[in-house]
N, C-alpha and C positions, 0 to 999 in steps of 0.2 A: 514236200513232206507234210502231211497229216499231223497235225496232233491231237492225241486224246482229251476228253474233257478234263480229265482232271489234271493234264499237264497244262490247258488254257488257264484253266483255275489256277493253278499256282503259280504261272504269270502274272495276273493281274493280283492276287495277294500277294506277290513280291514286289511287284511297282508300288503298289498302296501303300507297303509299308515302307519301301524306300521314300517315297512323298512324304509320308509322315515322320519320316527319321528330319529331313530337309526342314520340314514345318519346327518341329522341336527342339532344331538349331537352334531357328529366329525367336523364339523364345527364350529360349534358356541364355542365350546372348544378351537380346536384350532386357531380362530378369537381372546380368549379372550372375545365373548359376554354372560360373567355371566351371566349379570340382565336380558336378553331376553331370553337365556336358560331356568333360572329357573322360570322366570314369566309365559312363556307361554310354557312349555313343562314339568312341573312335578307339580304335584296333589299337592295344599297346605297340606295336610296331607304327601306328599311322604316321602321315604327315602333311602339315599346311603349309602353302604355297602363296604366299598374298604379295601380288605385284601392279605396280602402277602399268597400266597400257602406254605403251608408244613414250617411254621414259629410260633414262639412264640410269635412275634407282637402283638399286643392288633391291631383289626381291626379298620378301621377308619370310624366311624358314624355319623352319620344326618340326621337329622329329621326333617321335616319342612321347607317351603321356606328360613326362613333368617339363621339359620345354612348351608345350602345346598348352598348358596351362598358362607357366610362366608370360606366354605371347598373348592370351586373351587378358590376365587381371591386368597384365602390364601397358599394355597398348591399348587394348581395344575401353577396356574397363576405366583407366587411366585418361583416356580423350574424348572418351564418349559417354554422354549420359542420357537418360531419358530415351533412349532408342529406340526405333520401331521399325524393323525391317523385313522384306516378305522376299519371296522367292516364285516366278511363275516360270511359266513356258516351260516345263520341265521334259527332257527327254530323257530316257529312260531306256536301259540294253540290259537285260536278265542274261544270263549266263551260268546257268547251274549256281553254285552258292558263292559267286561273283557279280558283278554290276557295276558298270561306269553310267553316268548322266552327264546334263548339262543343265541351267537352268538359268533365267536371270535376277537378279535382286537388286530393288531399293531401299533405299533408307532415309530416315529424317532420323536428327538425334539432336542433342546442345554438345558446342565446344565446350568441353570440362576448363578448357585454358583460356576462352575469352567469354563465353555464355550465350555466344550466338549460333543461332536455327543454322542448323545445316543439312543439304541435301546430296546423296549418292547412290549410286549406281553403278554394276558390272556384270559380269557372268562367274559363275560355278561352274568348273568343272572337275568332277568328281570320281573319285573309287568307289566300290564300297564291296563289304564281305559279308557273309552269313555267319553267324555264330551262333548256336544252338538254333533257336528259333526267332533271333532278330538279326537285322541287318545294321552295320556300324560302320564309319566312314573310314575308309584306310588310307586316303587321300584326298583332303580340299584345296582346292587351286581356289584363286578370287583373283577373276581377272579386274581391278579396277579400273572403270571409265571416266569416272566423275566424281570429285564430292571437293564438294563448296560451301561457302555462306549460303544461304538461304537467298539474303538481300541480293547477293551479285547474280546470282541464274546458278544452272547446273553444267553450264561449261565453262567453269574457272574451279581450278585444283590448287588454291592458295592452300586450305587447310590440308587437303594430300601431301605436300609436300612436308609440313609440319609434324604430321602423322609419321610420314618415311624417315623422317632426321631423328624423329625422336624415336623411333626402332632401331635406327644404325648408330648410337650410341653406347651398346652392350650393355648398358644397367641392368 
């Protein structure tokens, strides 16, 4: 099947800005800007998915704008500071005013709970929707791989599991 130019064109303007919705995560993440994150870049219907790989963990869920919030100030804002995290390899499926990816992302941040350098790493895999004329995530998965002291390497997950306990406490 043939496509027209201007349906190539709107491919490649709809991956651009899916990448750019992905990039504006890592930012607004590590900024600290929740309430703008989730107001304007995940589908009031969304939902995150953040699980440890190859673990017994009970994953960490949410559904809906004010849990989705509550899971970033609480957890991520809560144990992490100074963050810097990127997202490449991105793959990318358009589907009419639908879209799944995949991508992977690292990160360096400070333990908020001990003040040490810490390194991590996992995959994204994602939703996403069109909504007028931008694209919003309707589902983030985070498969996590790895995150550690800095000092020990990036395969030891003392501080993930710290992370996960302190999510399955309901506070």
């Amino acid at each position: 099947m043939t496509r027209s130019p201007e349906d190539r064109l709107q491919l490649l303007e709809d991956r651009e800005a899916i990448r750019e919705l992905q990039a504006t995560y890592c930012f607004l993440i590590d900024d600290g800007r929740f309430d703008e994150l989730v107001d304007h870049h995940f589908a009031r219907d969304s939902r995150c998915d953040f699980r440890l790989v190859g673990s017994d963990v009970d994953p960490m869920l949410a559904e809906g704008h004010e849990p989705i919030r509550v899971f970033f100030k609480q957890l991520v804002g809560a144990l992490l500071r100074d963050m810097s995290h990127t997202t490449h390899n991105q793959r990318i499926v358009v589907e009419g005013d639908s879209a799944s990816g995949e991508s992977y992302f690292e990160l360096t941040a400070i333990d908020a709970t001990t003040g040490e350098a810490v390194v991590g790493g996992g995959r994204y895999i994602d939703r996403y929707r069109r909504q007028g004329d931008t694209w919003v995530f309707e589902e983030r998965r985070a498969e996590i791989r790895h995150m550690a002291p800095l000092r020990e390497g990036w395969d030891r997950q003392r501080f993930l599991r710290v992370l996960m306990l302190a999510g399955s406490t309901g506070d």
